[in-house]
TILUMBA-163661 format. One line per field, with one value per residue (C-alpha): x, y, z; residue number from 1. Coordinates in steps of 0.05 Angstrom, whole numbers. Example, Ala and Ser with C-alpha at 12.3 -4.5 7.8 and 13.67 -1.06 7.14 Angstrom:
<palos>
px	(246,273)
py	(-90,-21)
pz	(156,143)
num	(1,2)
</palos>
This chain:
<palos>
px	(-2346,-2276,-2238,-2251,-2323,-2307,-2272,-2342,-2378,-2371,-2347,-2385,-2326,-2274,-2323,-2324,-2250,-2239,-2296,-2255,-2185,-2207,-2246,-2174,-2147,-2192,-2185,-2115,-2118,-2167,-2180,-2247,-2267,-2343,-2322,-2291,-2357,-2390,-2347,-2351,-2429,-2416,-2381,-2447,-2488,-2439,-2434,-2513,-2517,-2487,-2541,-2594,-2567,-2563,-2633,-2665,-2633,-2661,-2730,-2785,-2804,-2878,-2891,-2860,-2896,-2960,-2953,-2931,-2994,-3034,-3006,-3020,-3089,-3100,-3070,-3112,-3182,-3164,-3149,-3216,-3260,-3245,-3251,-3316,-3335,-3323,-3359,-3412,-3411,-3417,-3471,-3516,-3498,-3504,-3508,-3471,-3494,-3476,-3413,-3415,-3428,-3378,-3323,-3340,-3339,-3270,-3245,-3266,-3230,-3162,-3170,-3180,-3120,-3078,-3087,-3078,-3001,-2984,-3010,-2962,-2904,-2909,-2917,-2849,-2813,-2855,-2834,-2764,-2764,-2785,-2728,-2687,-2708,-2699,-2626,-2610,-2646,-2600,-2541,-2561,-2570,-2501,-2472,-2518,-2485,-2409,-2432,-2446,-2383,-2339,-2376,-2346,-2269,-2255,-2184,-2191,-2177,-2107,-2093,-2034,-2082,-2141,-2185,-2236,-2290,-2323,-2378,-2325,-2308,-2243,-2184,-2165,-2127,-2071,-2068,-2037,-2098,-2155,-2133,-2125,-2202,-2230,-2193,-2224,-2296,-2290,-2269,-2320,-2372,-2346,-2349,-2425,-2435,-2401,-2453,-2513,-2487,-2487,-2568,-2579,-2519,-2568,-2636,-2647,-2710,-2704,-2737,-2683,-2636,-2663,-2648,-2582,-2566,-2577,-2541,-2477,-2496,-2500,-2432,-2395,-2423,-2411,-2332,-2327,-2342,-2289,-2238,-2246,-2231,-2163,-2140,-2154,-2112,-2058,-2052,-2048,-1996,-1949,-1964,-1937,-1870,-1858,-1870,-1823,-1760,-1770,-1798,-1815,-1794,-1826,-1808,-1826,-1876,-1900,-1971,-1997,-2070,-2102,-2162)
py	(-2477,-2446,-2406,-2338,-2360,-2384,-2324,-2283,-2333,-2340,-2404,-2445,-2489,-2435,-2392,-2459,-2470,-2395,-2395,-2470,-2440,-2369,-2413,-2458,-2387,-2359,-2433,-2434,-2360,-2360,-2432,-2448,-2381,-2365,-2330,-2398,-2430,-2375,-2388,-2456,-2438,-2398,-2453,-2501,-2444,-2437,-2510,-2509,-2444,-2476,-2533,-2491,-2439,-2502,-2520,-2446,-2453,-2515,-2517,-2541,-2606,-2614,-2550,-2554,-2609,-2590,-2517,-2560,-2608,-2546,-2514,-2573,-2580,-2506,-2525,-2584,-2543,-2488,-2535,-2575,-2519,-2486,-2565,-2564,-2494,-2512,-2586,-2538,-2493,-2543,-2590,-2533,-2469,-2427,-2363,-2308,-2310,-2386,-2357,-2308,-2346,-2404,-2352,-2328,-2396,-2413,-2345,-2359,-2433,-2399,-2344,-2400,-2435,-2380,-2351,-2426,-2425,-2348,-2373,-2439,-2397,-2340,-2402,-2424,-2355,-2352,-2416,-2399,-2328,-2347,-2403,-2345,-2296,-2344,-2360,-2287,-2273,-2323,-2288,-2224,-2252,-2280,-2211,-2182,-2238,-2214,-2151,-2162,-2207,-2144,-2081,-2090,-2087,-2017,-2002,-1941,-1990,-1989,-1917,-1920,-1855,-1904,-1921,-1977,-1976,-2023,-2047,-2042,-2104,-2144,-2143,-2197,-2189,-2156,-2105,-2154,-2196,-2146,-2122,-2200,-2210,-2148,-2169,-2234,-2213,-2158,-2217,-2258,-2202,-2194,-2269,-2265,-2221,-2272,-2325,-2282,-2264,-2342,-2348,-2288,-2314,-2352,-2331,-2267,-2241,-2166,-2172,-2232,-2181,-2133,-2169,-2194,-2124,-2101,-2154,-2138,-2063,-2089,-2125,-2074,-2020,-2056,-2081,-2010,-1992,-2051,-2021,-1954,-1994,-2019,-1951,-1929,-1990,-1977,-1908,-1923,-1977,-1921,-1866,-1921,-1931,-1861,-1847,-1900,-1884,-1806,-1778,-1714,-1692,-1625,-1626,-1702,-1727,-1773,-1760,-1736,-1767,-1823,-1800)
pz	(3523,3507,3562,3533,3545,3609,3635,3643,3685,3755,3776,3843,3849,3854,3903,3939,3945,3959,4020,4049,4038,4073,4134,4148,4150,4193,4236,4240,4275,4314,4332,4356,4348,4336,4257,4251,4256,4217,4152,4162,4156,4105,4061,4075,4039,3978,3970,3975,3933,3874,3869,3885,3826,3776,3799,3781,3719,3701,3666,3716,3668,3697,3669,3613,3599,3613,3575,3522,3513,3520,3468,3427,3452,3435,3365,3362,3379,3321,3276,3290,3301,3227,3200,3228,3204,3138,3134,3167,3115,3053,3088,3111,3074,3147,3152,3176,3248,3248,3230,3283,3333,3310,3303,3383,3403,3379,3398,3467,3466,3444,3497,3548,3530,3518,3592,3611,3579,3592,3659,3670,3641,3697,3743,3735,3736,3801,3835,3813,3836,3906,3910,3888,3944,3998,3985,3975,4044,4078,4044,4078,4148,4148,4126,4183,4226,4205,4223,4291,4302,4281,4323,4381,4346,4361,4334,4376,4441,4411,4429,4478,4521,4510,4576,4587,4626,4669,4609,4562,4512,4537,4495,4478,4405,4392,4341,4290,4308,4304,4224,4210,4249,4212,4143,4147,4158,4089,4057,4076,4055,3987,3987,4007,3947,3890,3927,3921,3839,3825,3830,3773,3727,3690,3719,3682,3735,3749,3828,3840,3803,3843,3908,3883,3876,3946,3980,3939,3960,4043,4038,4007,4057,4109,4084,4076,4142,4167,4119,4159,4226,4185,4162,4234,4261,4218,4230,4299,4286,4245,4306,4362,4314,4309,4386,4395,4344,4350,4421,4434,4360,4337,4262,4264,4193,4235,4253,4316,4331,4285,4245)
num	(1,2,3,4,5,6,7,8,9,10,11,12,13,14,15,16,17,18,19,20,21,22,23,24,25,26,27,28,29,30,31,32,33,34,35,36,37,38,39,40,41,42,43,44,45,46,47,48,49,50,51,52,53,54,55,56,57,58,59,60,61,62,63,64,65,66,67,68,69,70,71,72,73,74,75,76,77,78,79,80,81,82,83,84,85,86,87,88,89,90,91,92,93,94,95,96,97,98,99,100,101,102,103,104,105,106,107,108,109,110,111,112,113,114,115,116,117,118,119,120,121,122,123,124,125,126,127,128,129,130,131,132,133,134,135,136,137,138,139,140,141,142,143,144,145,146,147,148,149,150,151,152,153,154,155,156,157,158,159,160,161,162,163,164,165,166,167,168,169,170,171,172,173,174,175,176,177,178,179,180,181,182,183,184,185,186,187,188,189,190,191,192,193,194,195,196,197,198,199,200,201,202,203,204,205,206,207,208,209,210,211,212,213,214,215,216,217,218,219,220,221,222,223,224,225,226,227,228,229,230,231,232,233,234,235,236,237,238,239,240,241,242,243,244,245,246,247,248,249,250,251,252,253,254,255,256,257,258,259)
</palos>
């Protein structure tokens, strides 16, 4: 395979090194931390995800095999039945409901067989499908998982007239901290979506497409809804400057309440 080829297939050892590299990030930041131990998780299911995705695209041989000597036992009746129709024909001279009935019984044989094979064929796309689904379900629970680890990170808490209240999360991150915490779980979300594309990449089933499809459509709704959080941060981040170099300014750009 040349690398013009190889530049429109998604790679499981780069997604691999990409989900280790971003974990040591996310470990060297927050150390110990419980999205520490969810990437880590995270890089166990891509390094799983690419031998499960080389499995699905493997032919299952058993059934192969067996399609295969059906097919040749279906050959093998057609062939024998017409033999035997004509030796039939020049011993006896039969007639034409002989013929009738000969024709039905050999129409019945290759109806057999051929439900048999159509039948072994939707087997495999089955059995294949259903490993399919139950890696992309795993998928989604981890983004569901990232999900939770990021609702409490209100960038609003940042807000110098900001007040907690008794139930309210501690803080424990500083602002720098938070946009690095909430950074870290988009990526790991569009992450979850290149994991999820690896199973279809050479398992052309629309319902596993399907499914692919509405993972990728969870992670990036939810990275979009972290990526508001950001903006929000840093437009805190650029009120607090300006407060600070130009107080009690009227004609001041800087803006006056984060949206």
């Amino acid at each position: 395979m040349n690398d013009k080829t190889d530049s429109f297939v998604l790679r499981d050892d780069r997604i691999i090194a990409t989900v280790a590299t971003l974990r040591r990030r996310i470990e060297e930041r927050f150390p110990g931390s419980g999205l520490s131990g969810l990437c880590q998780r995270l890089l166990d299911v891509s390094q799983h995800a690419a031998e499960r995705a080389n499995q699905i695209s493997q032919p299952i041989k058993s059934i192969r095999i067996l399609g295969f000597a059906m097919a040749t036992l279906l050959i093998v009746v057609l062939v024998a039945s017409v033999i035997y129709a004509l030796l039939k024909v020049e011993a006896d001279k039969i007639g034409v409901l002989e013929w009738i009935a000969a024709i039905e019984s050999g129409l019945n044989d290759i109806i057999f067989f051929a439900i048999a094979i159509y039948f072994l064929v939707r087997l495999e796309t089955r059995i294949k499908r259903e490993r399919t689904l139950k890696a992309i379900h795993e998928l989604r629970a981890i983004a569901h998982i990232i999900d939770m680890h990021q609702l409490t990170k209100n960038p609003e808490r940042y807000v110098r007239e900001w007040t907690d209240t008794k139930n309210s999360p501690k803080k424990t991150m500083s602002a720098f901290e938070l946009n690095r915490y909430l950074d870290y779980c988009s990526e790991m979300l569009s992450l979850i979506g290149k994991i999820a594309a690896l199973y279809v990449q050479h398992f052309d089933d629309a319902d596993a497409v399907a499914a692919v499809s509405e993972v990728e459509q969870l992670t990036t709704g939810l990275s979009r809804k972290i990526w508001q959080k950001i903006m929000i941060l840093e437009q805190t981040r650029v009120l607090d400057d300006c407060n600070d170099t130009q107080p009690d300014q009227p004609d001041s750009p800087c803006p006056t309440t984060p949206t």
